[in-house]
C-alpha positions as MATLAB code, in Angstrom:
seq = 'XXXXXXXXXXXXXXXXXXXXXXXXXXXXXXXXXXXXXXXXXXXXXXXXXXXXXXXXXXXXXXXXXXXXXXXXXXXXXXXXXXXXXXXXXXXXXXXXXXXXXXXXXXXXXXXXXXXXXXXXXXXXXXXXXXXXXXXXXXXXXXXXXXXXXXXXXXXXXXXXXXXXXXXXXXXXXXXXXXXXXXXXXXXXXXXXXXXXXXXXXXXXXXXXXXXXXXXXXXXXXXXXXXXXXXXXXXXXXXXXXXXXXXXXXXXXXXXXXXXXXXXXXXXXXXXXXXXXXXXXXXXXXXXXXXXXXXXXXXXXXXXXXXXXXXXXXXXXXXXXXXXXXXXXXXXXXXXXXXXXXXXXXXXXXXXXXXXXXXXXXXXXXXXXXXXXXXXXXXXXXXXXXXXXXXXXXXXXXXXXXXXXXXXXXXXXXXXXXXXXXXXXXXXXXXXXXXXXXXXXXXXXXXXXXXXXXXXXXX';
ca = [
     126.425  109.367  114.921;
     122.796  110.847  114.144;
     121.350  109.484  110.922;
     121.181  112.969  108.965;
     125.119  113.852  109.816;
     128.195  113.565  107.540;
     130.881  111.106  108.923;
     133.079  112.541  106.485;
     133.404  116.042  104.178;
     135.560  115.813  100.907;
     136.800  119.321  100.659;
     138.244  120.231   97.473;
     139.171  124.237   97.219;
     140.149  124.776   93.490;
     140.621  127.257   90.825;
     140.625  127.054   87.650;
     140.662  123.349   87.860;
     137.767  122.120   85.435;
     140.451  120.063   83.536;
     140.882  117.421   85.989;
     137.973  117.840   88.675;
     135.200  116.054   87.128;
     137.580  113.130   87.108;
     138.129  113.543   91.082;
     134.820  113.960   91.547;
     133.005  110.946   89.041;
     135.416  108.536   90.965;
     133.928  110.195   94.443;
     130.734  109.370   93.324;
     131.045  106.289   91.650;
     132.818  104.571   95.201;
     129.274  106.380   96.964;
     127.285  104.238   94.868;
     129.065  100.907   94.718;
     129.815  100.943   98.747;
     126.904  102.823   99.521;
     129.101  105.345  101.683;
     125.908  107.547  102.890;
     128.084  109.074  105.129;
     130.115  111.005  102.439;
     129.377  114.744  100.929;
     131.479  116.878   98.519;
     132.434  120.147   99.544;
     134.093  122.360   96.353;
     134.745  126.018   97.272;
     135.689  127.790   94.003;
     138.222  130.775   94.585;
     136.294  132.772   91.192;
     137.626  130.812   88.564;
     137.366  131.824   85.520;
     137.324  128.425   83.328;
     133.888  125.857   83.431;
     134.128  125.155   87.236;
     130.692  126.974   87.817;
     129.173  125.149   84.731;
     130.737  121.931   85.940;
     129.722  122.129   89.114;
     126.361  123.450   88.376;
     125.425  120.243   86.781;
     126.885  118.108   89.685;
     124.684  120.259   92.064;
     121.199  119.552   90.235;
     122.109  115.859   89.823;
     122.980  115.427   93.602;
     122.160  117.965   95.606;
     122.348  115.651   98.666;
     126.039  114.927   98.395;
     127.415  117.989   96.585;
     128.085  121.691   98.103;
     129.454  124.324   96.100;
     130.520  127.876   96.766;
     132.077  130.267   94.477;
     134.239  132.964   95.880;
     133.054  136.698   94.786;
     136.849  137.662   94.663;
     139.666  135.085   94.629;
     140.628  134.495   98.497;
     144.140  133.450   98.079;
     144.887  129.525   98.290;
     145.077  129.455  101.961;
     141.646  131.081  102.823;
     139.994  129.323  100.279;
     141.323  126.425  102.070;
     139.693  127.991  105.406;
     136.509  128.289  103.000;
     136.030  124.892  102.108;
     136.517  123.566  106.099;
     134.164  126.442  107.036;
     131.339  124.883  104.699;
     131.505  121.133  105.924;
     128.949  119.565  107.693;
     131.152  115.962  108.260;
     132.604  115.444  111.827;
     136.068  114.899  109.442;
     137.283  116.635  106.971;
     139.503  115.235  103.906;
     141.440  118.266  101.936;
     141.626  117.238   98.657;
     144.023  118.392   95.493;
     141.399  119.002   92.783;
     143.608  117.083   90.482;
     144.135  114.430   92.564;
     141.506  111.175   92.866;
     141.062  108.269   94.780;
     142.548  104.889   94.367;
     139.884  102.027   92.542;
     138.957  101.671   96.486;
     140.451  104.239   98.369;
     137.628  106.207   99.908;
     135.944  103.239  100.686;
     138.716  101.698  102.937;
     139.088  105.244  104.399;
     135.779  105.714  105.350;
     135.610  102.518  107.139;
     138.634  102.801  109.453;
     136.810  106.314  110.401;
     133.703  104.157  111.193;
     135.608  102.096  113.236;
     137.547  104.927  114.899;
     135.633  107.894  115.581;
     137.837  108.878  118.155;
     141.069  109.515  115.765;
     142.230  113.016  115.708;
     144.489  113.305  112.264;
     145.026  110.570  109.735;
     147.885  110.972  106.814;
     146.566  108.959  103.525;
     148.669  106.499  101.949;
     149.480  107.686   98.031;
     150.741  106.800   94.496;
     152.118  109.434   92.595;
     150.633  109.774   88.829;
     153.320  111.255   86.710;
     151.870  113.293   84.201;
     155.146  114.520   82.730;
     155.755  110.860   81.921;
     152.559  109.935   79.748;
     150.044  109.160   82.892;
     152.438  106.344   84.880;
     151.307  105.565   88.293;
     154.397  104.981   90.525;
     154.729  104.369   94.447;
     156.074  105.789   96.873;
     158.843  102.821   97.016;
     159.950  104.067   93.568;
     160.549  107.763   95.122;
     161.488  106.875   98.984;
     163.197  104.641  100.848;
     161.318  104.701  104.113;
     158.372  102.834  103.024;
     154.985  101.612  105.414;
     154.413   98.229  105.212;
     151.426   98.402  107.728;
     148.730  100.679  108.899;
     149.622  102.370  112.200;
     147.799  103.830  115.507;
     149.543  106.421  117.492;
     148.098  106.647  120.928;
     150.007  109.468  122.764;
     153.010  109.692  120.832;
     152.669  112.538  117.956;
     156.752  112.367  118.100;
     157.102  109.405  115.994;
     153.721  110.071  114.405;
     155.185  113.302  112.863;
     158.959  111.537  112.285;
     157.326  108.605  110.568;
     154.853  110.885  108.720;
     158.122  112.859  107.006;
     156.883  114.399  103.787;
     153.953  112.181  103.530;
     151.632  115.303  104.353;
     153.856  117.611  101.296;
     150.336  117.111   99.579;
     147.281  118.519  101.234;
     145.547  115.352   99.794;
     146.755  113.237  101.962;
     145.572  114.644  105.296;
     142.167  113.928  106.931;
     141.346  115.698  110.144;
     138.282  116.046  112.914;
     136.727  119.418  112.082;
     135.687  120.266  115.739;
     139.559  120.267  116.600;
     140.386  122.217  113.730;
     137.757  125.078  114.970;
     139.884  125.387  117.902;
     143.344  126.293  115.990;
     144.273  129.618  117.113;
     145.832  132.536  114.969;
     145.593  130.194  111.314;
     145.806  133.962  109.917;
     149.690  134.020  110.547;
     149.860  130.715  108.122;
     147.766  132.457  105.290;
     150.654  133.626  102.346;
     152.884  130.573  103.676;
     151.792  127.479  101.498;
     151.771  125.175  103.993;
     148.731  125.983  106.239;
     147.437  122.200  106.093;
     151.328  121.205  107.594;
     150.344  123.852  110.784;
     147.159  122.018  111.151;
     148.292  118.742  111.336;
     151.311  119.835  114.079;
     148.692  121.329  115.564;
     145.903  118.845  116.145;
     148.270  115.784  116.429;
     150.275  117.535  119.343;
     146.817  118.684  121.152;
     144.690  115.753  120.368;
     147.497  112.582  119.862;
     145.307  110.052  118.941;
     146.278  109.316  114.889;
     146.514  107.263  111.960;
     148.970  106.355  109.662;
     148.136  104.396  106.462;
     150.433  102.185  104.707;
     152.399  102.630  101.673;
     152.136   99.835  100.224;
     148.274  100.317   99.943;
     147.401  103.542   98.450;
     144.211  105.740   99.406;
     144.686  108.436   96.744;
     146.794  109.251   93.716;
     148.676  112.225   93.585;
     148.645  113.894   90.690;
     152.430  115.464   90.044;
     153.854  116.960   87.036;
     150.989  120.081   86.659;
     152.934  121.869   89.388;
     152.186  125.312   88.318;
     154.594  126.737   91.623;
     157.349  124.101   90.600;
     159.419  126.849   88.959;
     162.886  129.280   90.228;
     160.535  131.664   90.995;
     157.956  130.488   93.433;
     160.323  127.370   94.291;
     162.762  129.167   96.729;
     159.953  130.977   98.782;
     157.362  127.670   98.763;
     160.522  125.377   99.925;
     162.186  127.612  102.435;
     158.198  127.977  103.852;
     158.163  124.646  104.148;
     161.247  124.662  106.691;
     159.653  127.614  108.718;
     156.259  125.791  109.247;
     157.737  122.993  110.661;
     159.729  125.136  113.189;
     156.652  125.563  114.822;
     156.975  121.890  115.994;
     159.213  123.436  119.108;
     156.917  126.160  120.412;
     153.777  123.568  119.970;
     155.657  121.421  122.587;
     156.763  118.463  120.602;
     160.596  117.273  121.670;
     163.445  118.718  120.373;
     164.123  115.943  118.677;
     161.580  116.062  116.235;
     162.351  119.765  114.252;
     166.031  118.829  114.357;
     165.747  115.617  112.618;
     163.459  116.774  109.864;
     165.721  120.170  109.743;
     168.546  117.641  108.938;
     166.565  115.206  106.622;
     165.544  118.510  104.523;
     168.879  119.708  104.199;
     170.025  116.124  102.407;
     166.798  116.286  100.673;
     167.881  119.973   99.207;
     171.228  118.854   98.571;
     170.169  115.974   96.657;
     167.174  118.089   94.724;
     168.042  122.193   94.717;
     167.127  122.705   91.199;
     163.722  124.087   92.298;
     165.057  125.159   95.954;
     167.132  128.300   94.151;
     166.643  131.080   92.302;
     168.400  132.026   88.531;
     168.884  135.545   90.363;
     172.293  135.306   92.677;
     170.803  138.190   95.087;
     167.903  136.109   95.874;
     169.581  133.207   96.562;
     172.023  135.268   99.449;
     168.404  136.329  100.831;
     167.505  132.365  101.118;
     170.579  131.424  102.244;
     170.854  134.224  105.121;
     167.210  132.891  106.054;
     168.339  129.029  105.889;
     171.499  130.241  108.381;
     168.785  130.340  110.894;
     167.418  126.777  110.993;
     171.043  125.351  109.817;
     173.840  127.350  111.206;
     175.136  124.616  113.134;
     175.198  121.673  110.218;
     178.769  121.037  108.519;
     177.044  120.121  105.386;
     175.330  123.437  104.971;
     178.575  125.176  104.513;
     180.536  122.646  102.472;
     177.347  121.574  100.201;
     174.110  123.116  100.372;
     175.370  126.975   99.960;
     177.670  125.274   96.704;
     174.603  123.897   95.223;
     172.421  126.770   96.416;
     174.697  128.834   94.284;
     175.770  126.757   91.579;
     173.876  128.694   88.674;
     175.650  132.015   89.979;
     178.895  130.974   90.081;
     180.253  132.215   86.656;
     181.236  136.032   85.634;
     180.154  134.719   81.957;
     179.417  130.860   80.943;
     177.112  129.729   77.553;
     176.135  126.059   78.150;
     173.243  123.762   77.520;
     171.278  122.739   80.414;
     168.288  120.017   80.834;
     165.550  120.562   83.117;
     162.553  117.808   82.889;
     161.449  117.487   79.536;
     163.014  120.644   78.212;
     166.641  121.687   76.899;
     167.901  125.118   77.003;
     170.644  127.464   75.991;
     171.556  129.649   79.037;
     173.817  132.734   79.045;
     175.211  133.670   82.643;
     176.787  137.324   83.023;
     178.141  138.187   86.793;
     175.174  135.675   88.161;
     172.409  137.141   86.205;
     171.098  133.869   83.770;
     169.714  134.479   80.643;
     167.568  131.871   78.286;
     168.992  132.600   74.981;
     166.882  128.942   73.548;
     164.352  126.693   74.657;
     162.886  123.214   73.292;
     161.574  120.462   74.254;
     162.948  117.489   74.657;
     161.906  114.337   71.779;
     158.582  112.788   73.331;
     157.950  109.254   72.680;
     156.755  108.661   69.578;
     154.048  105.373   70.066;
     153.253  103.072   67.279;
     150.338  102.292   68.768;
     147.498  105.383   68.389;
     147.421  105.938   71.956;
     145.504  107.160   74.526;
     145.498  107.569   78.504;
     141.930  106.040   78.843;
     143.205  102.772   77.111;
     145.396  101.988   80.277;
     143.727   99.523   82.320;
     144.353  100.127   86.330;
     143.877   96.820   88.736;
     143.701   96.817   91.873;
     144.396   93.387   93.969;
     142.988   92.300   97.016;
     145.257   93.791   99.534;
     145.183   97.576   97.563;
     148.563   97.294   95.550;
     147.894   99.317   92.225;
     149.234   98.379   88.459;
     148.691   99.323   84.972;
     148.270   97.629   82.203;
     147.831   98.230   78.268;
     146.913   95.047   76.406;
     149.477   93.049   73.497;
     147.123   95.041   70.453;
     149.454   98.065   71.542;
     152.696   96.020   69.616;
     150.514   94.949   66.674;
     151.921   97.803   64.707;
     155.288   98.286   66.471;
     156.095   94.540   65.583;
     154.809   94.945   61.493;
     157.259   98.054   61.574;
     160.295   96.083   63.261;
     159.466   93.039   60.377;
     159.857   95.483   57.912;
     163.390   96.763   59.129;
     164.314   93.098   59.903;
     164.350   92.721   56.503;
     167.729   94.573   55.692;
     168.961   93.444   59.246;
     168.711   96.930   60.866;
     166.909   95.897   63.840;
     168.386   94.043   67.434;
     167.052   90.421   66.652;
     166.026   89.992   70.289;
     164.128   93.086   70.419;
     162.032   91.771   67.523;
     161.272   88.684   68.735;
     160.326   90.521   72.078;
     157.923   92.614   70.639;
     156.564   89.542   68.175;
     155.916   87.707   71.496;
     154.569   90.616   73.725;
     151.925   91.789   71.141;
     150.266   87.928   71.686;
     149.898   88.707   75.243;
     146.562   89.693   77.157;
     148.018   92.574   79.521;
     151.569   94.144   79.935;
     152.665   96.037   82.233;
     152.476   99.980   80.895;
     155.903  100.797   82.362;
     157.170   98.118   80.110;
     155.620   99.225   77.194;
     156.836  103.291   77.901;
     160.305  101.247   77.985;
     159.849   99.544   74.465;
     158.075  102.246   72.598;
     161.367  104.699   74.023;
     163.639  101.794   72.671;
     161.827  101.706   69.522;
     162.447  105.296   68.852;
     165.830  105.161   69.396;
     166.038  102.626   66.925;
     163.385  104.842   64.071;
     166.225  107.731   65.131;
     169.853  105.639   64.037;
     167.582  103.884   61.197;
     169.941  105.253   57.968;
     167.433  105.417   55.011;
     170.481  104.979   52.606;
     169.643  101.024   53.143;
     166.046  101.021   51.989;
     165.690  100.631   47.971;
     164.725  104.090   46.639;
     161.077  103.179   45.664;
     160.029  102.179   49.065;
     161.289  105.051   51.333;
     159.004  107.559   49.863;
     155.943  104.922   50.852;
     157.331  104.552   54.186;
     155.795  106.890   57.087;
     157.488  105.501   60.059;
     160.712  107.069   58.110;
     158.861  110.311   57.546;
     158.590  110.299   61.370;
     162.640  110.406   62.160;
     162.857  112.668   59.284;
     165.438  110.977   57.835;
];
């Protein structure tokens, strides 16, 4: 490689994105510094935002202008050519797309960058990932938690982008997780076709791992980047039915790229259990879109017993009624939903109770480890408890507290670290209990004094 060249461009095509990109890119630089990746530049092609980003990345320019590249978009190019943009711009002989909400694991880029040193000749590699659930107070699961295929080792596929793709499944969903040589990317024919489709990086890695099958699979078990989910603007009955079906159609192109048969009709069959299972976002409220999805589905699934007996049932489940009132749940949120002849209405919307912590609490104060063989866990330290376990003493004195939850909490908040997931699970038990807590039992003069009572209102 000559001296002056990138090994590797992080391209990271955004918009509107200022709220979470200086946290990608401080942990890009930081990983630079302490591995002295030389190798490594930032590419950030801005599709006109109109939020900080140019600000933002202003200052990142004049503070390294030998690792940072920014271009700003004089008219917002769509997702899929800013995409296009961002490869366009890179100098590195691979290219990593990158969320701009997403980040790398404590030593993610590192280990990435050093399996491309000491593979040059790879075509495609799919990143290994943690999820960080930002709908559920910043918790960082893995994949195990979501999946049940799960990598225990890093794999090389010489000649065989048939099991590559099968074993990649929806490991690739996120355009984070792919890294690709840019010279075979310049040689994809008619990308235009895939612009409006949401899935252009999918196409490109059919593409080059069919034409070039020399790739790389990382393992699960040891995570490269950390997905960022929950933010999902798309993730809605609107954009959901077109984005999903997409997804479907791209992969169809797996049979005229030459891959065996084999390969489209098991992941045409693993997406149809997939919907089944998860087709709250896969449909539309309106019952005439959802015959135009399922007419398109017939196509792909025609032949399938379960997409007559329970994908079009589930696909049509909100539609079903000629009038219904009922409550419904989706994520955090509760709503009151009219139906008339398939047409839904939202007559009231709230959210759901969020957990109320004792503790005053703060994402930063989460402490992420990393062992030696990459697994990732969080931690929060036994201070968190202090005032959870004075406010269980209290209501231990008229007995209307669990015993054993007390003395959990009394012996937890002596502790060094605990594991966060733990303490989401004890500061949602505790609220429970602040909610059944009847204020009838406290002697008059010391409710008024009492805030954790003014919390549950009672």
């Amino acid at each position: 490689m000559v001296a002056d060249s990138k090994l590797l461009s992080i391209c990271i095509p955004t918009y509107n994105g200022a709220k979470y990109i200086q946290n990608n890119i401080d942990i890009i630089l930081k990983q630079i510094k302490e591995y002295n990746l030389s190798g490594v530049e930032i590419v950030v092609s801005d599709n006109c935002s109109t939020d900080e980003i140019p600000d933002i990345m202003k200052k990142y320019k004049e503070m390294y202008p030998d690792i940072i590249r920014y271009n700003r978009n004089e008219a917002n190019l769509g997702y899929d050519r800013n995409v296009m943009k961002c490869c366009e711009i890179a100098s590195g002989k691979f290219i990593h797309l990158f969320g701009d909400d997403d980040y790398y694991s404590p030593n993610g880029l590192k280990r990435l960058y050093d399996v491309l040193l000491n593979n040059e000749d790879l075509s495609v590699l799919v990143l290994s990932n943690y999820y960080l659930r930002n709908d559920y107070y910043g918790l960082i699961v893995s994949r195990k938690s979501l999946n049940e295929k799960f990598t225990i080792k890093d794999k090389i596929y010489n000649n065989d982008s048939d099991n590559f793709i099968i074993d990649v499944e929806d490991r690739a969903w996120p355009n984070t997780n792919l890294v690709f040589r840019k010279e075979y990317f310049n040689q994809i024919p008619d990308l235009e076709k895939f612009y409006k489709k949401d899935w252009i990086h999918i196409y490109i890695l059919l593409y080059i791992a069919k034409n070039w099958p020399n790739s790389y699979l990382f393992a699960d078990k040891y995570p490269i980047v950390i997905n960022r989910v929950g933010v999902q603007s798309w993730l809605n009955n609107n954009d959901g039915p077109r984005i999903y079906f997409n997804n479907l159609w791209v992969y169809s192109f797996a049979n005229k790229l030459g891959y065996s048969k084999r390969v489209f009709n098991w992941y045409r069959k693993t997406l149809l259990s997939e919907y089944i299972k998860n087709v709250t976002f896969r449909r539309s409220n309106n019952f005439f879109i959802n015959i135009e999805y399922i007419v398109k589905y017939f196509k792909y699934w025609k032949d399938l017993y379960r997409f007559y007996t329970k994908f079009v049932r589930e696909y049509l489940k909100p539609c079903q009624t000629v009038f219904s009132v009922k409550n419904e749940k989706v994520l955090s949120r509760k709503r009151k939903v009219l139906t008339i002849l398939g047409c839904r209405f939202c007559l009231k919307e709230y959210e759901q109770p969020k957990i109320e912590f004792a503790h005053k609490f703060d994402e930063s104060d989460i402490l992420l480890f990393q062992n030696e063989k990459g697994n990732l866990r969080q931690f929060v330290t036994g201070d968190f408890y202090s005032e959870m376990n004075k406010n269980l003493e209290y209501f231990w004195q008229y007995k209307l507290v669990p015993e054993d939850f007390c003395k959990r909490v009394a012996r937890l908040k002596n502790k060094k670290l605990i594991s966060y997931s733990d303490y989401l699970s004890d500061c949602s038990y505790y609220q429970n209990i602040l909610m059944h807590i009847d204020k009838k039992a406290f002697p008059e003069n010391e409710i008024s004094g009492n805030k954790i009572l003014q919390k549950t209102g009672k």
